[in-house]
C-alpha positions in Angstrom: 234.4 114.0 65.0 237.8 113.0 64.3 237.0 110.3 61.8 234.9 112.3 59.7 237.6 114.9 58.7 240.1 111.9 57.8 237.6 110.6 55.4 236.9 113.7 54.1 240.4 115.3 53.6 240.4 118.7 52.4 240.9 118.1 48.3 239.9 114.7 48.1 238.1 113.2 45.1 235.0 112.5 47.1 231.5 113.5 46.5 230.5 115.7 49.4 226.6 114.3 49.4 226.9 110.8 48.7 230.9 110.0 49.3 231.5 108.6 46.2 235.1 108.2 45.9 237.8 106.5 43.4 237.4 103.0 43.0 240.3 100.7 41.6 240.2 98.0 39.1 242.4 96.6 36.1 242.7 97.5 32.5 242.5 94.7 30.7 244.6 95.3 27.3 244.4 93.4 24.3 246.8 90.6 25.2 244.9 90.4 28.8 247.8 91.7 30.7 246.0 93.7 34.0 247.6 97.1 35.2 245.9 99.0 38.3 243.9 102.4 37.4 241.6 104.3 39.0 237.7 105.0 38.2 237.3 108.7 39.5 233.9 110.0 40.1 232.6 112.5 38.0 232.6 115.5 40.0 231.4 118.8 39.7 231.3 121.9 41.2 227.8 123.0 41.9 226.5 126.4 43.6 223.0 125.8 45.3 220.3 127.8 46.5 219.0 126.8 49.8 216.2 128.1 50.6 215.9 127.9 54.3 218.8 129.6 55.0 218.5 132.0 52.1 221.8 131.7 50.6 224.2 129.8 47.9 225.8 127.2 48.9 229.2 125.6 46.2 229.8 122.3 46.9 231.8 119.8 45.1 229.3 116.8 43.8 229.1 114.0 41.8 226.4 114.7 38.3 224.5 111.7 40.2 224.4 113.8 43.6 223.1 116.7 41.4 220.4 114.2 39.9 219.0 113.0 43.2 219.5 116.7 44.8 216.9 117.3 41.6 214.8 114.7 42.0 214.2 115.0 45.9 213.0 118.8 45.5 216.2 120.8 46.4 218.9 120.6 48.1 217.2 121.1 51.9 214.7 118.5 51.4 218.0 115.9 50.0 220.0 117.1 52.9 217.2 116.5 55.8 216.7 113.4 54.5 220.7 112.0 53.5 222.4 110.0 56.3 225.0 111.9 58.2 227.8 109.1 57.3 227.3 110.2 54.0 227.6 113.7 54.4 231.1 115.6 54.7 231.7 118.1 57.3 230.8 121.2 55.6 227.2 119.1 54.4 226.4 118.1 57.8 226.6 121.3 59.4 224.9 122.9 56.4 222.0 120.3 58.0 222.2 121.4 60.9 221.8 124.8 60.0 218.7 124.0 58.2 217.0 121.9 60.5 217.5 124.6 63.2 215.6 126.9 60.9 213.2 124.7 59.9 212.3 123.6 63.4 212.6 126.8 64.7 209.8 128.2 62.0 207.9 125.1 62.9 207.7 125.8 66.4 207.2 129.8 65.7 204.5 128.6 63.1 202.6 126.6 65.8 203.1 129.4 68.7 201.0 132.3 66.6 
């Protein structure tokens, strides 16, 4: 798990959903002369309610994380579905956290 923390150091500029980070390109000026900037993602941060676990949750996203989180039904049906790679540290073990509830309801469910 080494690798995940360096790609997710603590205050980067790095969407902790979808790992949308800075990318680079040239401004182009007038006279077409290029100098280096940066296009930073537009992040936010965003307190969510997840429901399994029955408790808010701040993350820092990008608007279009929100959007999808939105559009998939919440933020534990965007998380159990969201790639691991994708996720930072503090994301994936908020999955895991859910998915043990949610499988361990499942399985109480089917028992009774």
């Amino acid at each position: 798990m080494a690798g995940m923390e360096e790609d997710f150091p603590i205050m980067s500029r790095r969407c902790e959903l979808t790992a949308k980070a800075p990318l680079v390109g040239h401004k182009v000026s007038h006279s077409n002369i290029k100098t280096k900037r940066r296009f930073l993602p537009n992040l936010c941060n965003v307190t969510f309610m997840s429901d399994a676990l029955g408790r808010n949750v701040r993350l820092r996203v990008s608007t279009n994380a929100l959007k999808s989180v939105d559009h998939n039904g919440g933020l534990d049906k965007y998380l159990l579905k969201a790639r691991a790679a994708n996720l930072s540290p503090k994301a994936l073990e908020l999955k895991r956290q859910i998915e043990k509830k949610v499988s361990g309801a499942a399985a109480e469910k089917k028992a009774s």
